[in-house]
C-alpha positions as CSV (number, residue, x, y, z in Angstrom):
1,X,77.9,83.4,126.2
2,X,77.1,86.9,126.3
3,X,74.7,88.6,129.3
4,X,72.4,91.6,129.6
5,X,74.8,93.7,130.9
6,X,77.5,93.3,128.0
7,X,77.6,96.6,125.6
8,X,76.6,96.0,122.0
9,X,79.2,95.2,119.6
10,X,81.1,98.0,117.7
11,X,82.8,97.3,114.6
12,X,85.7,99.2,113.7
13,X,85.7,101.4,110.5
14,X,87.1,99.1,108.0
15,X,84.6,96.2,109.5
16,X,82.0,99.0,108.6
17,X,83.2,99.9,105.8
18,X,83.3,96.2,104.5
19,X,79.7,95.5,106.0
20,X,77.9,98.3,103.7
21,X,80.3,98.4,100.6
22,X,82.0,101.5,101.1
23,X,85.1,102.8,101.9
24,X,86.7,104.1,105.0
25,X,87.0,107.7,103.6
26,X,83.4,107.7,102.7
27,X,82.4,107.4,106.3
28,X,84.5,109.0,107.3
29,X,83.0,111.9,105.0
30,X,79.7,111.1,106.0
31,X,80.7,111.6,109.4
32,X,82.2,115.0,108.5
33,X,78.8,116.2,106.7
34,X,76.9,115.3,109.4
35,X,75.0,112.1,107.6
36,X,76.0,109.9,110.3
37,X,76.2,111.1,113.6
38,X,77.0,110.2,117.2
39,X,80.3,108.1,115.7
40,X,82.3,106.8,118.6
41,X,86.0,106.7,119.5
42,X,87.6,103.9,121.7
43,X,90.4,104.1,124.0
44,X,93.0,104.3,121.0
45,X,91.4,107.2,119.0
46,X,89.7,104.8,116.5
47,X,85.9,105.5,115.3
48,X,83.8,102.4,116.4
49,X,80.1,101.6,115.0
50,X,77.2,100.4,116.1
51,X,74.7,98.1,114.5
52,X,72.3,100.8,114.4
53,X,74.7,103.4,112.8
54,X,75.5,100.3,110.0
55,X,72.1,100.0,109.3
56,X,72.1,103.4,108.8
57,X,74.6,103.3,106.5
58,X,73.0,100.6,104.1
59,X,70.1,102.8,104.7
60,X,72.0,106.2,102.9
61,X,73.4,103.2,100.8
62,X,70.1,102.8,99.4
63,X,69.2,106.6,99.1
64,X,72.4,107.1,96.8
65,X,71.1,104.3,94.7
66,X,68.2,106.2,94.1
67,X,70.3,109.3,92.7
68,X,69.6,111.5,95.6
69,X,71.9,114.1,95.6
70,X,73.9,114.1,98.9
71,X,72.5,117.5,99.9
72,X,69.3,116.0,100.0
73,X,70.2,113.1,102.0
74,X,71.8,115.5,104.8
75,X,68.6,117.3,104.6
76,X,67.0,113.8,105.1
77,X,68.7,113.1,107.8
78,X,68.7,116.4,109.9
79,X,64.7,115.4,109.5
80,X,65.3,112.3,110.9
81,X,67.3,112.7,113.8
């Protein structure tokens, strides 16, 4: 049973990676371009993501389906932050 006060569940990057489809060097690249920002680290060094940023990532998922160019999508998201 969870409570209010409990922080959201972070997946690691391989959970993350499986949720959207994509590989751990890709977010990790997205990361590095600036397409997904505000990635956290725990304790051990490793990146943890929220549900929000995983949404996000189906989200740029679904923008490189469209053949947007990823220059575009960086432009996108500087727009939307």
């Amino acid at each position: 049973m969870s409570n209010a006060t409990e922080s959201p569940e972070l997946l690691s990057i391989g959970e993350a990676a499986r949720e959207v489809g994509r590989s751990a060097h890709t977010l990790r690249y997205y990361e590095s371009i600036g397409l997904v920002p505000d990635v956290r680290r725990n304790r051990s060094g490793h990146r943890t993501y929220s549900e929000a940023q995983v949404s996000w990532l189906r989200f740029l998922d679904r923008l490189r389906g469209t053949g947007m160019p990823i220059a575009r999508m960086r432009a996108y998201a500087r727009l939307a932050a």
